[in-house]
N, C-alpha and C positions, 0 to 999 in steps of 0.2 A: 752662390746659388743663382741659378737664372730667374729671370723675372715669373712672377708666379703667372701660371695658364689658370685664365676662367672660363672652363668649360659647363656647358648645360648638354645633359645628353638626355634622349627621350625618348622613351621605347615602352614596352608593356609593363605594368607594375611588378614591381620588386616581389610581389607575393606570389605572382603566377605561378605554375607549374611550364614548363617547356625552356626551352633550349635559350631565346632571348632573354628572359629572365634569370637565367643561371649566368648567361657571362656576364650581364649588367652588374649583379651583386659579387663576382668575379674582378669586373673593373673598379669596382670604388672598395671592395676592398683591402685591392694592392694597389692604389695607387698608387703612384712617387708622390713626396712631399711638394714639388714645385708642379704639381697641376691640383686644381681644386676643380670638384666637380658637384654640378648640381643634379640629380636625378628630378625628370617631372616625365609622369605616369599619363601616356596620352590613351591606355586600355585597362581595360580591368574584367573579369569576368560578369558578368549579372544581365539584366534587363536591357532592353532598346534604350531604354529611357535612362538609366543608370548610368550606361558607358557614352550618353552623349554627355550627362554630366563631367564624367569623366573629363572625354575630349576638349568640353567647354573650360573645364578651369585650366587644361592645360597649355588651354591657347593666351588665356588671362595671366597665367604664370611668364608663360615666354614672353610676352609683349611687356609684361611689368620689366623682366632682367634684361629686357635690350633700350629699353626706356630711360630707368637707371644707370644703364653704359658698364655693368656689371659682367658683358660676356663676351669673351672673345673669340669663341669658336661653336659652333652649334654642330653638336654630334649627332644624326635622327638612325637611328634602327629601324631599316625598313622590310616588311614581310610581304604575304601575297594580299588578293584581295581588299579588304579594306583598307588596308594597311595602306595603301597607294595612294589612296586618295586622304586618306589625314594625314599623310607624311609630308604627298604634295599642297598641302595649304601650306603646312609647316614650314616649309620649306620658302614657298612665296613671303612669308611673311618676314622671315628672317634675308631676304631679299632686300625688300624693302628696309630694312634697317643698315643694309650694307656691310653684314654681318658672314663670316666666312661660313658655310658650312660643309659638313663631311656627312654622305651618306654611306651606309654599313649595310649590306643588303643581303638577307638571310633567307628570300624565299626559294622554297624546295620547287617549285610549279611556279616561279616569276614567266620561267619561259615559256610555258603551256598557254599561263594566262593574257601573258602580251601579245602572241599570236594571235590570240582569241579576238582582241579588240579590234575594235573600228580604227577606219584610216586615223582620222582625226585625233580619237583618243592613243592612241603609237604616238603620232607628232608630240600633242601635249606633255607626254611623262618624259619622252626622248628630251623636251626642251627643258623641262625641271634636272631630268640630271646633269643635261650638258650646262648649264647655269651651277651646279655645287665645283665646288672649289675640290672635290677629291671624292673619288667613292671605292670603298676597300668589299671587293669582292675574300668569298670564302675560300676559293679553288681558283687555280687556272683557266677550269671548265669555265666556271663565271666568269672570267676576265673577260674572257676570248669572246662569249654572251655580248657580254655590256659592250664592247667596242665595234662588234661587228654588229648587233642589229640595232643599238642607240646611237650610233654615231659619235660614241668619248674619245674625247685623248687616252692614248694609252700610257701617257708619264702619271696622268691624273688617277689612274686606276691601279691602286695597291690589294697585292694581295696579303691575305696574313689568314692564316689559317686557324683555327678556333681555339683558344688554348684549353687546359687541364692542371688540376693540381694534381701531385704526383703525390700517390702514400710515401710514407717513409720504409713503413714494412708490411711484407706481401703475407699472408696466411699460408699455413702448409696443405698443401691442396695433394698430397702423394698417397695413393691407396684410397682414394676416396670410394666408403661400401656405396654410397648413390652419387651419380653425376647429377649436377644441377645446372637445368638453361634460364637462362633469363633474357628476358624482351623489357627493353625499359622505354616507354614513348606514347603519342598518342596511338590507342587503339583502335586499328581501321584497316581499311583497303591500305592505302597507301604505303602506309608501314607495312606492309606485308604479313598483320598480326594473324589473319584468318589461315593465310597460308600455311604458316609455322606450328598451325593449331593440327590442319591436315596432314603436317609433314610429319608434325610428333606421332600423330593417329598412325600414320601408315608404318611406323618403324612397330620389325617383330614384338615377339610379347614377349621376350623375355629380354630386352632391352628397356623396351615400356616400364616392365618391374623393376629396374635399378638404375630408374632414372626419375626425374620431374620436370615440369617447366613452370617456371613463375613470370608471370606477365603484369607489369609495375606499370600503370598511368592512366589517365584519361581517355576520354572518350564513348567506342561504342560495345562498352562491358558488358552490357546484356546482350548483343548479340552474340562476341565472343563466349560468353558462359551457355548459350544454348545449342552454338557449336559443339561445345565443350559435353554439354550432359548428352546430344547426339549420338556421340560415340562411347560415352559410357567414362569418361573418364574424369570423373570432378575429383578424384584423388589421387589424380594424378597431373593434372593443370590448375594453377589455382590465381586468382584475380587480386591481386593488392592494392589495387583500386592507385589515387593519388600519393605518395610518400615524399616527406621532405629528405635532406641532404642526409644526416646524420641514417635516417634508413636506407636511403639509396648506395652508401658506403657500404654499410652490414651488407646490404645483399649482396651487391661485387664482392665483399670480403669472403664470403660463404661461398659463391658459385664456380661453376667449374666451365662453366661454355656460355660465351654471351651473343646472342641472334637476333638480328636484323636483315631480313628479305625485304629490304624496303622496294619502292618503285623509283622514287622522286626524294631529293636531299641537295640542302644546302652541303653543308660538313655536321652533322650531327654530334652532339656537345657527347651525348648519352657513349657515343662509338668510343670517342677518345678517352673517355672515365673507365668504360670498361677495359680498353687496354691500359691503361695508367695502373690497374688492380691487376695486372698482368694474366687477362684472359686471352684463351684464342676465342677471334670472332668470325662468325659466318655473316656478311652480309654481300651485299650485289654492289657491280662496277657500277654505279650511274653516279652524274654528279661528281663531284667532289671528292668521292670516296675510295677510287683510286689512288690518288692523292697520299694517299695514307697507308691501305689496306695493298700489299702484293702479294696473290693468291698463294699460298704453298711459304710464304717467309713467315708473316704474322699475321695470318686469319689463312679463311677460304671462300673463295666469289663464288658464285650461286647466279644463276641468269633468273632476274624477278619471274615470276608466276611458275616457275617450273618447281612444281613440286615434288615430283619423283628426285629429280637433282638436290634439293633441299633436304629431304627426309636421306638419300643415303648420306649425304655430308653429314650430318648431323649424325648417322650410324659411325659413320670413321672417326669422329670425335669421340662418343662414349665409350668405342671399343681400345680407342690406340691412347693411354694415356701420357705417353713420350711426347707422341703429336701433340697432346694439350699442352706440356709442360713447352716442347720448343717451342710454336707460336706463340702461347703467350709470353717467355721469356722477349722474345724479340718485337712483341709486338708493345712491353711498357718501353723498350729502349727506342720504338720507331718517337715514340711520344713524348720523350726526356726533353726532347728541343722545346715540346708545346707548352712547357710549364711556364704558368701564369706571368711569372717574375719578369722573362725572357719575351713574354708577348708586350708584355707596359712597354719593353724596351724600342720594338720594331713599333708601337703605337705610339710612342713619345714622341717616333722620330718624324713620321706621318702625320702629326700635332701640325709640327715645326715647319716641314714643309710644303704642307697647307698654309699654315698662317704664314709663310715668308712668300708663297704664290699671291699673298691678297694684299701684302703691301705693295707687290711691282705696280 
């Protein structure tokens, strides 16, 4: 067996809800045996005051295991906003120990927000990534991001796309007397949950009657439920607020159409789970998502904000049940490569050739 890898990887706590926290408890737990990993939690949900504690011991945590000489690779999961700037300490610090690190870079709006910044602040984050030994974008789209407007090498920039575990066996979804949609993610603008609330609203009524929509996650649920009672329909949209894994399975298992109008996406973990449960999905080209999603093979693209184009798609899904059945057939078989197993493998290898860039 090869020598054992001692990795520390550090991203948002194992207990969160959202898409970084699902691959992290994803990654450690398929590991391979010759990599050992240490999980330290640099966010957490609660107070100002709570997630600096947070931060702070995370920072006490790293400097204890490079101290000790116990790490060989530093793994950081980086998102938008704050996430930048505790990633880039993080990042500095394990600098100074001489310490290889790999950045994993998940944000949906990194590009929106880098533009945004000041000259100086561009320069600063540009020079932290071009200082990491390796940064694994989610898509193409994102490669093509990082190297053109940060200035990376593009040997240093891997792409690997987000994995999924694959059910064993799919439910019998044939003659379904109601169709059911599901939106699984934060609820917002951005996700395009308002949208979808609009699109449901504007499909006929007698569609509306042999159908549902169920809307699974965080966020802004009271506003989506006053949308909701708006148009009169609380029994027919219904809010499940946060669900852990073991529920988020059942409801792919039950459902029959899975939708995402988003605006802005890394690769969303939520997209690939629902084709894994062999749904067809409605969401939009942006990002990464093409990547995956080819309109008319295994889902159907949607151009964000347009909602008359959303609500008839969604009509040609509840009325054509063949169509559900071939997209989603080809849409678990576009995902059969994503399974988890098969992602350690292309991660393993990006281990290796990181850590063999930082002995030259």
């Amino acid at each position: 067996m090869d020598k054992l890898k001692r990795v520390v990887i550090l991203g948002d706590s194992l207990t969160q809800s959202g898409g970084i926290a699902t691959l992290q408890n994803l990654m450690i737990k398929y590991a391979p045996p010759d990599i050992e990993i240490q999980h330290i939690a640099t966010r957490d949900e609660g107070s100002i005051f709570y997630r600096g504690i947070v931060f702070g011991k995370a920072l006490g945590l790293l400097v204890w295991r490079l101290l000790i000489r116990e790490t060989d690779l530093v793994h950081i999961h980086i998102a938008d906003g704050g996430s930048i700037l505790r990633k880039s300490i993080i990042a500095v610090i394990a600098f100074l120990f001489h310490k290889p690190v790999l950045l994993q870079a998940h944000g949906a709006v990194f590009h929106i927000n880098y533009s945004g910044l000041p000259k100086y602040a561009q320069q600063s984050i540009s020079w932290i990534f071009r200082q990491c030994h390796g940064l694994i974008a989610l898509t193409s789209f994102w490669k093509d991001f990082y190297v053109s407007n940060l200035g990376l090498d593009t040997k240093r920039v891997f792409v690997l796309l987000n994995p999924t575990e694959i059910p064993n066996q799919l439910p019998n979804r044939i003659n379904s007397l109601k169709v059911k949609l599901v939106f699984l993610g934060r609820i917002g603008q951005r996700k395009g949950t308002f949208d979808l609330i609009n699109a449901f609203a504007s499909l006929p009524a007698n569609l509306i009657n042999c159908s549902e929509l169920i809307i699974a996650g965080d966020g802004e649920i009271e506003q989506g439920q006053r949308l909701v009672e708006s148009f009169n329909l609380t029994e027919k949209i219904k809010f499940l607020g946060l669900i852990n894994a073991q529920q988020r399975d059942l409801l792919l298992a039950t459902a029959d159409i899975y939708v995402l109008p988003t605006y802005n996406e890394g690769l969303p973990l939520a997209l690939l789970e629902a084709m894994a449960w062999g749904l067809p999905v409605i969401t939009t080209p942006v990002s990464g998502i093409p990547d995956v999603v080819t309109s008319g093979k295994n889902g159907l693209l949607v151009t964000p904000g347009n909602i008359q184009q959303l609500s008839e798609t969604i009509q040609l899904l509840i009325e054509d049940e063949d169509l559900r059945h071939s997209l989603g057939r080809v849409a678990r078989e576009t995902v059969a490569s994503l399974d988890v197993e098969f992602y350690w493998q292309h991660l393993a290898e990006i281990y290796r050739l990181v850590l063999a860039g930082n002995q030259r």
